[in-house]
PDB file of N, CA, C and O in Angstrom, chain B, residues numbered from 101:
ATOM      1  N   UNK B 101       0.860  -9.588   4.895  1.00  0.00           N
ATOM      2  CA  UNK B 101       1.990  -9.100   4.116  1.00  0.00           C
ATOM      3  C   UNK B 101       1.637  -7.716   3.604  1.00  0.00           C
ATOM      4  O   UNK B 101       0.726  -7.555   2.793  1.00  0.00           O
ATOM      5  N   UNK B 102       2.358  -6.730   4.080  1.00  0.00           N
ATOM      6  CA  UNK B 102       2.107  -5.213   3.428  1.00  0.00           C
ATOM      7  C   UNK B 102       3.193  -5.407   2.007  1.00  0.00           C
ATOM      8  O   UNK B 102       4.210  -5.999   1.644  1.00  0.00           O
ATOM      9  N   UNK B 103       1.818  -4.140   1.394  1.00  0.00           N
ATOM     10  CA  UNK B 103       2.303  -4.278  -0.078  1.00  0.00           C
ATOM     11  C   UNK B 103       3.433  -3.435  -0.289  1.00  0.00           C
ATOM     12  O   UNK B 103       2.977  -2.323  -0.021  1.00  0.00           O
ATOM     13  N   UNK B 104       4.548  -3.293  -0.583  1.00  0.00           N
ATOM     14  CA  UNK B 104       5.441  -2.395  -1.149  1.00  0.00           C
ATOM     15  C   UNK B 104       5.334  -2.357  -2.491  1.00  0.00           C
ATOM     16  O   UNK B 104       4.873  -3.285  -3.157  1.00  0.00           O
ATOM     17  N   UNK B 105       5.882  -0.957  -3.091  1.00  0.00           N
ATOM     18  CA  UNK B 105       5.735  -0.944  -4.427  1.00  0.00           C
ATOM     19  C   UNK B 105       7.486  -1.322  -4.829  1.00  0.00           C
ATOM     20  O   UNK B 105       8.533  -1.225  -4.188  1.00  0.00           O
ATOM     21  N   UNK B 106       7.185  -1.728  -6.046  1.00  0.00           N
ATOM     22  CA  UNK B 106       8.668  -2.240  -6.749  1.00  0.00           C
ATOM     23  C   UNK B 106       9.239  -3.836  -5.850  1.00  0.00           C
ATOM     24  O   UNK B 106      10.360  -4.344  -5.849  1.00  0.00           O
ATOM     25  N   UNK B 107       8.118  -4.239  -5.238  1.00  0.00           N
ATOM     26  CA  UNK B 107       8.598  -5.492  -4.324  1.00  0.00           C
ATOM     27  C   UNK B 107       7.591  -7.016  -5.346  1.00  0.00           C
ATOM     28  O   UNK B 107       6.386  -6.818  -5.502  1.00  0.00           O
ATOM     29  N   UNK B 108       7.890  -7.685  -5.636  1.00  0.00           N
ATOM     30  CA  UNK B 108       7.526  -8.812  -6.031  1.00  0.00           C
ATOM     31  C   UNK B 108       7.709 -10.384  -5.329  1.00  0.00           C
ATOM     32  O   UNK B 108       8.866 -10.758  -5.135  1.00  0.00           O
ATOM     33  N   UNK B 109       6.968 -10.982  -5.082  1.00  0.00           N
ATOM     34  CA  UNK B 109       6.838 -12.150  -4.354  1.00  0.00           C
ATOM     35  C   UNK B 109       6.256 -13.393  -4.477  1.00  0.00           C
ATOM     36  O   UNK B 109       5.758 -13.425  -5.602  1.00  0.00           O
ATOM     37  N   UNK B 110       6.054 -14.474  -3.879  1.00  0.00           N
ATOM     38  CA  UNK B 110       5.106 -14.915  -4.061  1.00  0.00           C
ATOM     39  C   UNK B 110       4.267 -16.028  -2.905  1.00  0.00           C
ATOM     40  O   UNK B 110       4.945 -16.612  -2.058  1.00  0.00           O
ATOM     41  N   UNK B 111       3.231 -16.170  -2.957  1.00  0.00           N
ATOM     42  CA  UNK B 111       2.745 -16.477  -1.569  1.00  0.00           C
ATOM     43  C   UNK B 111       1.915 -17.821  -1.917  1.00  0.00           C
ATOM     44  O   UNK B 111       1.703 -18.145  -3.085  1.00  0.00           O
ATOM     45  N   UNK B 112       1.496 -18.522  -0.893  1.00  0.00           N
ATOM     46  CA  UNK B 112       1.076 -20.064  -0.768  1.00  0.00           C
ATOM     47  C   UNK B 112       0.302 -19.742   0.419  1.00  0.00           C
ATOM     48  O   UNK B 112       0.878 -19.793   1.506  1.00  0.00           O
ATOM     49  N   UNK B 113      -1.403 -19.290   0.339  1.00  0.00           N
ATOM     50  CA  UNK B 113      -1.632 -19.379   1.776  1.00  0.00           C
ATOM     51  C   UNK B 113      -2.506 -20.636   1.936  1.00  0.00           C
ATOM     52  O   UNK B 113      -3.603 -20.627   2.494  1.00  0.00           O
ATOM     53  N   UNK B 114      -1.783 -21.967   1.270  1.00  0.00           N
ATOM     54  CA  UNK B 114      -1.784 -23.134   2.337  1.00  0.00           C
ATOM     55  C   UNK B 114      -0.797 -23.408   3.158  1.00  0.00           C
ATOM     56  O   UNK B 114      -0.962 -24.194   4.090  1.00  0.00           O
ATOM     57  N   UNK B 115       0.220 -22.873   2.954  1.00  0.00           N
ATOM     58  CA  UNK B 115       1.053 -23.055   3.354  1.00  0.00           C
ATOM     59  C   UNK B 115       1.095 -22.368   5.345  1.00  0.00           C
ATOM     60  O   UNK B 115       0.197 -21.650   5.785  1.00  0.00           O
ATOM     61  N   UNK B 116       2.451 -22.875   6.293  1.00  0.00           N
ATOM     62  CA  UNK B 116       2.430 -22.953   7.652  1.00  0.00           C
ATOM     63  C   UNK B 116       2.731 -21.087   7.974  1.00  0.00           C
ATOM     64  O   UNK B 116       3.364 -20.392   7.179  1.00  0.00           O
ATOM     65  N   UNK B 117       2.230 -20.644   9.055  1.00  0.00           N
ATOM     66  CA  UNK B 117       2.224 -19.485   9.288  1.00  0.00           C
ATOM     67  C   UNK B 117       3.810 -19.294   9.223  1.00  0.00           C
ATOM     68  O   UNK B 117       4.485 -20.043   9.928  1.00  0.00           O
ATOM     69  N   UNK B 118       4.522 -18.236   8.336  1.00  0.00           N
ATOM     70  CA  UNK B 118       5.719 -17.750   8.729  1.00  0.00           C
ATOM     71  C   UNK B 118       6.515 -18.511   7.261  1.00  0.00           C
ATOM     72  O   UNK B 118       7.706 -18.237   7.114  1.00  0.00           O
ATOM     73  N   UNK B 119       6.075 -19.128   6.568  1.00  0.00           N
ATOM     74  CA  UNK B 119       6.361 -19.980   5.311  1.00  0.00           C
ATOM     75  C   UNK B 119       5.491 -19.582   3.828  1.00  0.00           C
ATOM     76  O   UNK B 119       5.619 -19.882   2.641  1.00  0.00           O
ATOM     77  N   UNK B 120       4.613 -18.796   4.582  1.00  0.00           N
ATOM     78  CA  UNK B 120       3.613 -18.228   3.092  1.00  0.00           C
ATOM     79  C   UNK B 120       4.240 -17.799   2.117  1.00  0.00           C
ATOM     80  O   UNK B 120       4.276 -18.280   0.985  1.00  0.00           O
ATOM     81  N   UNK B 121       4.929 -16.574   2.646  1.00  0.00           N
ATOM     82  CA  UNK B 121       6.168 -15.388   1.307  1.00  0.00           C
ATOM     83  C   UNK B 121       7.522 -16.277   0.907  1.00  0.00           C
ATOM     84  O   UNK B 121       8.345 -16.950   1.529  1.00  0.00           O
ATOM     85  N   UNK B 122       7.384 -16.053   0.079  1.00  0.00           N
ATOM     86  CA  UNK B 122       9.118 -16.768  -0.394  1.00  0.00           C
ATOM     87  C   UNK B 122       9.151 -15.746  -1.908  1.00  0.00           C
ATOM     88  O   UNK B 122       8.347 -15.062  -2.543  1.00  0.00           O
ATOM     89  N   UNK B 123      10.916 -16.221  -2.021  1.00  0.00           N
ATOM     90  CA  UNK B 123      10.823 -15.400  -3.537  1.00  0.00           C
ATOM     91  C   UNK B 123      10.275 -13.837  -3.877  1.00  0.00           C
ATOM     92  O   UNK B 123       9.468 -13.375  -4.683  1.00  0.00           O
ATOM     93  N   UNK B 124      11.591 -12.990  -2.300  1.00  0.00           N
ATOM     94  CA  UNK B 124      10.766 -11.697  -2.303  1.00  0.00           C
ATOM     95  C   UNK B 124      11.804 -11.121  -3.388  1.00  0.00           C
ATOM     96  O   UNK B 124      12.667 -11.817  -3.923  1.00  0.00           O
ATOM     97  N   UNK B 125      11.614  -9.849  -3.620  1.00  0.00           N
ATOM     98  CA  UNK B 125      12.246  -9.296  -4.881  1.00  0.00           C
ATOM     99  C   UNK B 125      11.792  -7.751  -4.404  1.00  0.00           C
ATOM    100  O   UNK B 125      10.733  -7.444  -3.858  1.00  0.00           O
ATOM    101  N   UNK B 126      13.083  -6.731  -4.829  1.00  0.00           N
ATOM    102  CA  UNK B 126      12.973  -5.529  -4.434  1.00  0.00           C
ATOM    103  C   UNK B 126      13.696  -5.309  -5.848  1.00  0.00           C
ATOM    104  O   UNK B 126      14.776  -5.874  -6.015  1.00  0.00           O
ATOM    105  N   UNK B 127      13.008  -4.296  -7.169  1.00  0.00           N
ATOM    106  CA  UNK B 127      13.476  -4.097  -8.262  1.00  0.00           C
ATOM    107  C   UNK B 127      14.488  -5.226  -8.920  1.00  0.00           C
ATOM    108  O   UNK B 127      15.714  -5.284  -9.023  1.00  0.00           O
ATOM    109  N   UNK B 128      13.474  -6.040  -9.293  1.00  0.00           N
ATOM    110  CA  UNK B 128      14.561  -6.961 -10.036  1.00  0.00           C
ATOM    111  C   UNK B 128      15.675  -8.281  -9.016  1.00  0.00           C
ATOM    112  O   UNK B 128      16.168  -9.346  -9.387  1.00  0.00           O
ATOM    113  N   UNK B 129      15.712  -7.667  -7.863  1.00  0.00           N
ATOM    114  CA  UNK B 129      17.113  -8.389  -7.023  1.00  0.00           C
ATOM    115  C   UNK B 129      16.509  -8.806  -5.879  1.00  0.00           C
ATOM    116  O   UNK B 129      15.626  -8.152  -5.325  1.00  0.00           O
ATOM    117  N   UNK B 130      17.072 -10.226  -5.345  1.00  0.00           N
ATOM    118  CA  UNK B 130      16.167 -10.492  -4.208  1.00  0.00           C
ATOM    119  C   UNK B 130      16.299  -9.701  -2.650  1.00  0.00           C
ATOM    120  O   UNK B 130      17.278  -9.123  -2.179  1.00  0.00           O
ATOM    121  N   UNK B 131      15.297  -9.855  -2.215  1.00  0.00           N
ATOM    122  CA  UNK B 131      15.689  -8.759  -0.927  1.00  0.00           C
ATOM    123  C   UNK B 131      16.516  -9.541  -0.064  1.00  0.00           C
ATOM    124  O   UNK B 131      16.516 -10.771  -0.007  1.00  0.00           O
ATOM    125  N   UNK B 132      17.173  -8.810   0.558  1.00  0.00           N
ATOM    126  CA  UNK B 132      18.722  -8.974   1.694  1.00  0.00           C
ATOM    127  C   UNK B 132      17.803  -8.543   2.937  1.00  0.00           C
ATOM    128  O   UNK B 132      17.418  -7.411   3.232  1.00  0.00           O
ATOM    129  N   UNK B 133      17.486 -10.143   3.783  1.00  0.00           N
ATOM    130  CA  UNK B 133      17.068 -10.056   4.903  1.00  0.00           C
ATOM    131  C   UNK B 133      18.137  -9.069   6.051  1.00  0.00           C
ATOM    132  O   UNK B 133      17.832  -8.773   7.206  1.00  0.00           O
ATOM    133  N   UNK B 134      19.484  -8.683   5.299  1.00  0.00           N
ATOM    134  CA  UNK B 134      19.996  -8.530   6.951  1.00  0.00           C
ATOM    135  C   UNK B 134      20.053  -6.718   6.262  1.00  0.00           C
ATOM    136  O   UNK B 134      20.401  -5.803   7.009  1.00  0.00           O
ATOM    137  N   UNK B 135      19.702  -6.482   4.942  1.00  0.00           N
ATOM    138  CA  UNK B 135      19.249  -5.054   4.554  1.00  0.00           C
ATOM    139  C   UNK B 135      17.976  -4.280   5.746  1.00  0.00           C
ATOM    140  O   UNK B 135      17.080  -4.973   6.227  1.00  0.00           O
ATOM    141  N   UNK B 136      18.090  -3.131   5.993  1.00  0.00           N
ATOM    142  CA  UNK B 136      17.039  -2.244   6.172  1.00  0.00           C
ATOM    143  C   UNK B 136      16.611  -1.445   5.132  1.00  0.00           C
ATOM    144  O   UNK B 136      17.258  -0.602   4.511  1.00  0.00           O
ATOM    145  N   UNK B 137      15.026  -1.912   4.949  1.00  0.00           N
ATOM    146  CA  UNK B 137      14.898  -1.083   3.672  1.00  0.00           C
ATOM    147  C   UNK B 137      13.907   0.244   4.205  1.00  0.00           C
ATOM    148  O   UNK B 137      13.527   0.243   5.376  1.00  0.00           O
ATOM    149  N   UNK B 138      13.590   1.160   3.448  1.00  0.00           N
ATOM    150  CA  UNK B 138      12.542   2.170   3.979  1.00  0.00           C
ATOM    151  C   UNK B 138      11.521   2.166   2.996  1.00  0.00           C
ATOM    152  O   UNK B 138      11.776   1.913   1.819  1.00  0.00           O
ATOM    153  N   UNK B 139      10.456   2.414   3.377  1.00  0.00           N
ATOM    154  CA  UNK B 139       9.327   1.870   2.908  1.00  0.00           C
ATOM    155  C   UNK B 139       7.753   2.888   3.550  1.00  0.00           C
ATOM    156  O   UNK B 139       7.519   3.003   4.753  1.00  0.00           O
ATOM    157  N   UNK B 140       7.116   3.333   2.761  1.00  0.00           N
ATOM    158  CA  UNK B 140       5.877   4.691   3.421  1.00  0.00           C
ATOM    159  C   UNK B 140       4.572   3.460   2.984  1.00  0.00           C
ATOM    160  O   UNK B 140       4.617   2.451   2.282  1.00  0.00           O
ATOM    161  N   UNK B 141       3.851   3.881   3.492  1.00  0.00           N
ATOM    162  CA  UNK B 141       2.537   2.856   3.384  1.00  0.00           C
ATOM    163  C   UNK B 141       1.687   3.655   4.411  1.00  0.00           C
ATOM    164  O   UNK B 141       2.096   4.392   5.309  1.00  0.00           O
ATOM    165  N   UNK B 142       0.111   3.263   3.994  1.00  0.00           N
ATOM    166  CA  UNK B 142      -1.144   4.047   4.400  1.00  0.00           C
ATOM    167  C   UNK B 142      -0.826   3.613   6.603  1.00  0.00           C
ATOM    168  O   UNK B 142      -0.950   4.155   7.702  1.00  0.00           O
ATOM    169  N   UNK B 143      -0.454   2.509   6.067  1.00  0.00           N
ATOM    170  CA  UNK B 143      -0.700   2.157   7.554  1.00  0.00           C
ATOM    171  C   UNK B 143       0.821   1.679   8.100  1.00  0.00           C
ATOM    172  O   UNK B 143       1.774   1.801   7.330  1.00  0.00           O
ATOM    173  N   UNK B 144       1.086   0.942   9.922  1.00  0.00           N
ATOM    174  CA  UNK B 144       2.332   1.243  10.345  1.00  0.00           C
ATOM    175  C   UNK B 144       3.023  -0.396   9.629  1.00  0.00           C
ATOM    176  O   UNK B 144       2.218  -1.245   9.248  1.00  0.00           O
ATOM    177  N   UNK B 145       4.018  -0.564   9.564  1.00  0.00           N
ATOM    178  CA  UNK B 145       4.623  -2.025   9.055  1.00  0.00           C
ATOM    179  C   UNK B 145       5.429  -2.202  10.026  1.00  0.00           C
ATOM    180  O   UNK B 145       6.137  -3.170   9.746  1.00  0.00           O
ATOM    181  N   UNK B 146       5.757  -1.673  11.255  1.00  0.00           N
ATOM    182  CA  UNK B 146       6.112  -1.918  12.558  1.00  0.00           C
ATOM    183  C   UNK B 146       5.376  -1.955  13.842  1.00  0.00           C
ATOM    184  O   UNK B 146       4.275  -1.466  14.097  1.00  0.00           O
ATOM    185  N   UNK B 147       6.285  -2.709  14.704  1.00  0.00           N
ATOM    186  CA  UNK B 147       5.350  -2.327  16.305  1.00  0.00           C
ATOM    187  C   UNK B 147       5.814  -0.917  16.415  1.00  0.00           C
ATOM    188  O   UNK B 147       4.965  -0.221  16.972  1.00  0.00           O
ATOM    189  N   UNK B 148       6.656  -0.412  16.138  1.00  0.00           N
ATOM    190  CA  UNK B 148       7.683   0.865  16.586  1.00  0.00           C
ATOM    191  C   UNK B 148       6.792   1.902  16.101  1.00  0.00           C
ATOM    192  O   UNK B 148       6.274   2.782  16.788  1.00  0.00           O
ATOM    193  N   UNK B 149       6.669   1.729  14.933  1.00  0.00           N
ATOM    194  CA  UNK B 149       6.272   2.804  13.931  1.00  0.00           C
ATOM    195  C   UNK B 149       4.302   3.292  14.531  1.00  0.00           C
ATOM    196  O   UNK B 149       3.565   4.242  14.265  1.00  0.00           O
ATOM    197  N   UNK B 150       4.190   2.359  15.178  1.00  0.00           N
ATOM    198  CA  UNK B 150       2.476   2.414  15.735  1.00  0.00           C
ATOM    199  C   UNK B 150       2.757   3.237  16.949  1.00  0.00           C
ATOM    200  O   UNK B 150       1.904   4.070  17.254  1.00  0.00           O
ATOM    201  N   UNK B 151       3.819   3.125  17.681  1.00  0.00           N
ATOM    202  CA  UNK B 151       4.115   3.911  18.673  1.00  0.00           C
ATOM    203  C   UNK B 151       4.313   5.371  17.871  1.00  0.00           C
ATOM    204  O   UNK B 151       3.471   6.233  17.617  1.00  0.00           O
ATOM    205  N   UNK B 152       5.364   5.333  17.649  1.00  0.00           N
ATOM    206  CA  UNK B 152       6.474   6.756  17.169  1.00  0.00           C
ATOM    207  C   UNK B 152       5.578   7.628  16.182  1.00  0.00           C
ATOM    208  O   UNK B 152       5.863   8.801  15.941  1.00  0.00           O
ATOM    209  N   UNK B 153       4.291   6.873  15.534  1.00  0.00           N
ATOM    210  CA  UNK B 153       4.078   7.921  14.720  1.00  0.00           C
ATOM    211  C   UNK B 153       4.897   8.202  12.823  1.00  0.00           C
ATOM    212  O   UNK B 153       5.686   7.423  12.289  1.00  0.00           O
ATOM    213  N   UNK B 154       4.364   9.513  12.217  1.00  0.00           N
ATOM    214  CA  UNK B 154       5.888   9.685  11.240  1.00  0.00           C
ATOM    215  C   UNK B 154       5.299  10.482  10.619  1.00  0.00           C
ATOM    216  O   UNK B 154       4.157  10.633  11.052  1.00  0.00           O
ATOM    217  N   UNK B 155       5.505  10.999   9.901  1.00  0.00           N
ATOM    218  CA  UNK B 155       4.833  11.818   8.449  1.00  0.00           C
ATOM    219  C   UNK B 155       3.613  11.343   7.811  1.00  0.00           C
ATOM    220  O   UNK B 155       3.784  10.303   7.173  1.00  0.00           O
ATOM    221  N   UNK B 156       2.220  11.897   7.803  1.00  0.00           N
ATOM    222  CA  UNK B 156       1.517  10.818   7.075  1.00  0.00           C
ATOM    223  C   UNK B 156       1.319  10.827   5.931  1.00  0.00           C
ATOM    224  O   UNK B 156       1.023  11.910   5.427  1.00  0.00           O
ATOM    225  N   UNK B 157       1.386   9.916   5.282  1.00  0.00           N
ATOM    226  CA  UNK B 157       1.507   8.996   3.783  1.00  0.00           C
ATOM    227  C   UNK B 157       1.060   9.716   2.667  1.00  0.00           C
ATOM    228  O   UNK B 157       1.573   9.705   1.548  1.00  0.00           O
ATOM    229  N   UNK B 158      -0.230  10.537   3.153  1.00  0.00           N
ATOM    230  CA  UNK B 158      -0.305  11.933   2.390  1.00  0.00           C
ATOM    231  C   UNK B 158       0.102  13.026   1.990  1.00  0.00           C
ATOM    232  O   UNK B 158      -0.361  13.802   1.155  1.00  0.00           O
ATOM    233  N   UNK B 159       1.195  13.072   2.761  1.00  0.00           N
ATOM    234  CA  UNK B 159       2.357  14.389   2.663  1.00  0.00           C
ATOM    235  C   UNK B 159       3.088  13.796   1.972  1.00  0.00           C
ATOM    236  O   UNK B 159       3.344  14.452   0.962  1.00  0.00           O
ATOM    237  N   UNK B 160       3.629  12.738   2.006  1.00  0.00           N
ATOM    238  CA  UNK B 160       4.658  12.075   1.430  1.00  0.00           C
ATOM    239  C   UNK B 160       4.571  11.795  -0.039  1.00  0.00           C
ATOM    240  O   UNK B 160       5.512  11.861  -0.830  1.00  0.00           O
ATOM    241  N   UNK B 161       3.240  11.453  -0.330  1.00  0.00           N
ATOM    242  CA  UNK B 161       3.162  11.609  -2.063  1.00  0.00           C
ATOM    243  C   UNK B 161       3.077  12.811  -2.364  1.00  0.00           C
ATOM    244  O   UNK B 161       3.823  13.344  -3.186  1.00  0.00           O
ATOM    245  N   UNK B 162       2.259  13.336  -1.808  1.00  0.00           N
ATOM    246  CA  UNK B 162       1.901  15.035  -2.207  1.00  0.00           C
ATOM    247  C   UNK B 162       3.150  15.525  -2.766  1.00  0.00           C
ATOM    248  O   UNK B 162       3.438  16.031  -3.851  1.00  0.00           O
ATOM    249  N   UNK B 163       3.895  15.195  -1.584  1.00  0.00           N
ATOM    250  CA  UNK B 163       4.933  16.360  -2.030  1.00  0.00           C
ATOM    251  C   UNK B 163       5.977  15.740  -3.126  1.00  0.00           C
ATOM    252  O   UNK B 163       6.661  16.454  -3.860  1.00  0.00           O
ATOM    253  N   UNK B 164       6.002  14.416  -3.134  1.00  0.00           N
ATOM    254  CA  UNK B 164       6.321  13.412  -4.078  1.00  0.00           C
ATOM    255  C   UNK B 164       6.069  14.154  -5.907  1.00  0.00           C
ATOM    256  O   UNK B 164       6.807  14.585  -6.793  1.00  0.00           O
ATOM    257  N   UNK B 165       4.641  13.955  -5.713  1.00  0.00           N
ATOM    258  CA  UNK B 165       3.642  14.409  -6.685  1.00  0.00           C
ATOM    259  C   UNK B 165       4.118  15.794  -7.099  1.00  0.00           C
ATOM    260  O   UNK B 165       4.648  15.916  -8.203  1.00  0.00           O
ATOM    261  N   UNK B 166       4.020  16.497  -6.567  1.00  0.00           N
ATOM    262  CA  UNK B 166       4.684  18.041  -6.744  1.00  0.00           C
ATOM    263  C   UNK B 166       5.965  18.270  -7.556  1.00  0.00           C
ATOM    264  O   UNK B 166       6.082  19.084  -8.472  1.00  0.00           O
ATOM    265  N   UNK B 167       7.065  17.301  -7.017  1.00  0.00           N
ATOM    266  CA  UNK B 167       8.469  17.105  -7.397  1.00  0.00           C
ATOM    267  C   UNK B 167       8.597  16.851  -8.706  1.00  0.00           C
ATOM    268  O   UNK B 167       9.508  17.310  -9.396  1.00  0.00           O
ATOM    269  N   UNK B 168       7.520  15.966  -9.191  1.00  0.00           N
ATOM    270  CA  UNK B 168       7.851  15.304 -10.150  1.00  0.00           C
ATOM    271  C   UNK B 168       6.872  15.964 -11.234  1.00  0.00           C
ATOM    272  O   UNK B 168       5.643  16.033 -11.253  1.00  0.00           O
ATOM    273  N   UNK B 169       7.886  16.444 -12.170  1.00  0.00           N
ATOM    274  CA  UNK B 169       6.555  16.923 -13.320  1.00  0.00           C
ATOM    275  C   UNK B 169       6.023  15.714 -14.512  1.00  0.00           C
ATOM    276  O   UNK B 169       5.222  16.079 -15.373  1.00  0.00           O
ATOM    277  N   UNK B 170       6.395  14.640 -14.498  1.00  0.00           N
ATOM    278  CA  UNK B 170       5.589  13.946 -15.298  1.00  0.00           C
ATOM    279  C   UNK B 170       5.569  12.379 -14.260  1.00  0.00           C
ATOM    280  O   UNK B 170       6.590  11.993 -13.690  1.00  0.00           O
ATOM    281  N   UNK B 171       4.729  11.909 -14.205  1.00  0.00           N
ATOM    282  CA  UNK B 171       4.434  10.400 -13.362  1.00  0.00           C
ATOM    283  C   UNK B 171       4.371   9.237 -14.754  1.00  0.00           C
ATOM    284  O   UNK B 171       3.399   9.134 -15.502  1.00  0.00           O
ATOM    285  N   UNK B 172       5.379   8.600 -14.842  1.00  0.00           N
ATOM    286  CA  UNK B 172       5.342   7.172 -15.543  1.00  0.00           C
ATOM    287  C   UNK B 172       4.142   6.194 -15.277  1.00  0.00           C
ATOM    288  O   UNK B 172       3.643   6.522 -14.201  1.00  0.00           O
ATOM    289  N   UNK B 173       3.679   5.446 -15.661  1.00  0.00           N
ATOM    290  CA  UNK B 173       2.645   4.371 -15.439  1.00  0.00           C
ATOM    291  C   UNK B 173       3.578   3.357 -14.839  1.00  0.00           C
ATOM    292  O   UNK B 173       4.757   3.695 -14.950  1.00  0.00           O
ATOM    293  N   UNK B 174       3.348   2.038 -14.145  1.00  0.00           N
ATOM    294  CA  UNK B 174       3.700   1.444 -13.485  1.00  0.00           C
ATOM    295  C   UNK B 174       3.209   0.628 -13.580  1.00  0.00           C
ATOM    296  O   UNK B 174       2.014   0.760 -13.313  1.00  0.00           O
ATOM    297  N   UNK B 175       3.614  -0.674 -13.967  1.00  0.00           N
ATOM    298  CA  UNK B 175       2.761  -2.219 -13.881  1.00  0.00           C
ATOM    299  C   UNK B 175       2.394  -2.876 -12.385  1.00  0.00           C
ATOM    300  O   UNK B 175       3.340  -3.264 -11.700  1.00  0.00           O
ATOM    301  N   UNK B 176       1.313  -2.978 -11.979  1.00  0.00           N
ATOM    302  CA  UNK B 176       1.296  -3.404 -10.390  1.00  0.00           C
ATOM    303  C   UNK B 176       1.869  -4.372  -9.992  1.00  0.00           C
ATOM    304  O   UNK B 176       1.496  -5.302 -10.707  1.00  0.00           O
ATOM    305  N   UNK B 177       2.433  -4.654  -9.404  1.00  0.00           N
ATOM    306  CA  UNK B 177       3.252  -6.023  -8.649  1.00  0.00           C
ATOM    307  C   UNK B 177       2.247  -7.129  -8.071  1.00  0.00           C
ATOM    308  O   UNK B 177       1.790  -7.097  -6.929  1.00  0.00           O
ATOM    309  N   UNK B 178       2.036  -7.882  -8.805  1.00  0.00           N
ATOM    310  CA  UNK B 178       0.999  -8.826  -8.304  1.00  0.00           C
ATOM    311  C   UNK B 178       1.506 -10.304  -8.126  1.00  0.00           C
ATOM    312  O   UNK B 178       2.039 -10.980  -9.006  1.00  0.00           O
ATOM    313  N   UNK B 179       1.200 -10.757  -6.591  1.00  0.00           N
ATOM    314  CA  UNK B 179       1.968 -11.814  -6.141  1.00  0.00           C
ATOM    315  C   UNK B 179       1.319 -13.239  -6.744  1.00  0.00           C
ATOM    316  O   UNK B 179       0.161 -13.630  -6.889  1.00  0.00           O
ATOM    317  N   UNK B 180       2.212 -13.634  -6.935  1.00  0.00           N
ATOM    318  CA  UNK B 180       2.396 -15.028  -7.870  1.00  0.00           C
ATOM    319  C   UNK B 180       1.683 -15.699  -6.773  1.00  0.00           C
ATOM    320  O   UNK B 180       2.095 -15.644  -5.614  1.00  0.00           O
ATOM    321  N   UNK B 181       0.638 -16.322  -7.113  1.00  0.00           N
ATOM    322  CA  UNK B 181      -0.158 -17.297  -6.420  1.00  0.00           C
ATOM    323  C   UNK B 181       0.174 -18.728  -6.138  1.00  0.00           C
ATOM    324  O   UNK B 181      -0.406 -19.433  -6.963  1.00  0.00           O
ATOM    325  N   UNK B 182       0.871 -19.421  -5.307  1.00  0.00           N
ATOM    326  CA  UNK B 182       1.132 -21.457  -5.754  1.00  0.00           C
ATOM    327  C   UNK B 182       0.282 -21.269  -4.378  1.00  0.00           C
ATOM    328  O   UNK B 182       0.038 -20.493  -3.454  1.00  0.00           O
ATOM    329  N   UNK B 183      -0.109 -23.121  -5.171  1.00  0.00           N
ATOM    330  CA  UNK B 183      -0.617 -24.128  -3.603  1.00  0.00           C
ATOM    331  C   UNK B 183      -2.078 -23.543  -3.984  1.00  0.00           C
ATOM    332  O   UNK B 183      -2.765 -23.593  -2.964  1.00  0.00           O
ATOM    333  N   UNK B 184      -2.830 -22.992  -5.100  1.00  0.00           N
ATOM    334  CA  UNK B 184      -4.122 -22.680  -5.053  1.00  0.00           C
ATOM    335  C   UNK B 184      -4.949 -23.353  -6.518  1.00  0.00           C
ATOM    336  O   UNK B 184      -5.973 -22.961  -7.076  1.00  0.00           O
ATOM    337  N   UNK B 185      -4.063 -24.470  -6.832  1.00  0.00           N
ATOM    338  CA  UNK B 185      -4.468 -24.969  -8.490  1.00  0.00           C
ATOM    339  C   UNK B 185      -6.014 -25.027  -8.549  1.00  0.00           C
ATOM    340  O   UNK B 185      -6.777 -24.440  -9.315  1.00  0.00           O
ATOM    341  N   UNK B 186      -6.395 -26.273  -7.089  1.00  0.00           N
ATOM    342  CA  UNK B 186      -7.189 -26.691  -6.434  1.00  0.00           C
ATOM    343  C   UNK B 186      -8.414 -26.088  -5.872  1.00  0.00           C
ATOM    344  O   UNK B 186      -9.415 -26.748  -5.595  1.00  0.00           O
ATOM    345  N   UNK B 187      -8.289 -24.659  -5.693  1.00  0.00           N
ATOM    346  CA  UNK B 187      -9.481 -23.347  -5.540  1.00  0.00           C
ATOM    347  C   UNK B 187      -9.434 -22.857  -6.067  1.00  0.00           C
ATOM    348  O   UNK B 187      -8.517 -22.077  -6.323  1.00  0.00           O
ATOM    349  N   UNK B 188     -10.850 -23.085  -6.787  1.00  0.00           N
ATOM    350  CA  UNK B 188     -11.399 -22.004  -7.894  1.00  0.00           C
ATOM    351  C   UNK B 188     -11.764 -21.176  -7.185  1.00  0.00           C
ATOM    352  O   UNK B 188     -12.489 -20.613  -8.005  1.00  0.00           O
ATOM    353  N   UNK B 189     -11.941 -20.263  -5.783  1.00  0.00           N
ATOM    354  CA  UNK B 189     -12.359 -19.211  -5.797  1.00  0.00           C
ATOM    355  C   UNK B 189     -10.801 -18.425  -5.587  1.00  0.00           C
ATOM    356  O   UNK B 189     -10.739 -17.199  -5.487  1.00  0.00           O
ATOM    357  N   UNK B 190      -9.660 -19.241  -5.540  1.00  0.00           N
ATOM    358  CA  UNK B 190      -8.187 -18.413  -5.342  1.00  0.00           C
ATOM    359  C   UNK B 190      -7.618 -18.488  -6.928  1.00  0.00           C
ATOM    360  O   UNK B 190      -7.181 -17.477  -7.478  1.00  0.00           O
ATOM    361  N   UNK B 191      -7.656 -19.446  -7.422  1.00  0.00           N
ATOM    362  CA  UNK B 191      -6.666 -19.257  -8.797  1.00  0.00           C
ATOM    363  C   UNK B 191      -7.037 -19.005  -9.653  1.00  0.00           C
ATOM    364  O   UNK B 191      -6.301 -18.875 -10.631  1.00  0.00           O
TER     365      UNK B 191
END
């Protein structure tokens, strides 16, 4: 699961491959599977995007960074853990 920022979730990895994520959330509202969202990350979150290439991720804050004269703090989005009561080295 790549991390997006402003995305909240939560994951079960006992759970069956393709059933882990549930309860995704994009600012507050749940995400709309039949939405395209856009999304920059260090690495590709497509098969496409490994082909095609894009801007790299460094330009993209940079110039982000530049734009903006003051940067807010941000609480990290950290995925709600179930199905791990049982491992102490997960919960």
């Amino acid at each position: 699961m790549v991390r997006v920022g402003g995305m909240r979730y939560a994951i079960d990895p006992s759970a069956a491959m393709g059933k882990r994520i549930t309860r995704m959330e994009l600012d507050g509202k749940p995400v709309d599977p039949s939405h395209q969202y856009a999304v920059a990350g260090w690495a590709p979150v497509a098969e496409e995007a490994r082909v095609a290439g894009g801007e790299p991720i460094w330009d993209v804050a940079a110039r982000y960074l530049r734009a903006k004269k003051v940067i807010t703090p941000r609480a990290p989005n950290v995925p709600k853990l179930e199905g791990v009561a049982a491992n102490p080295g997960l919960a």
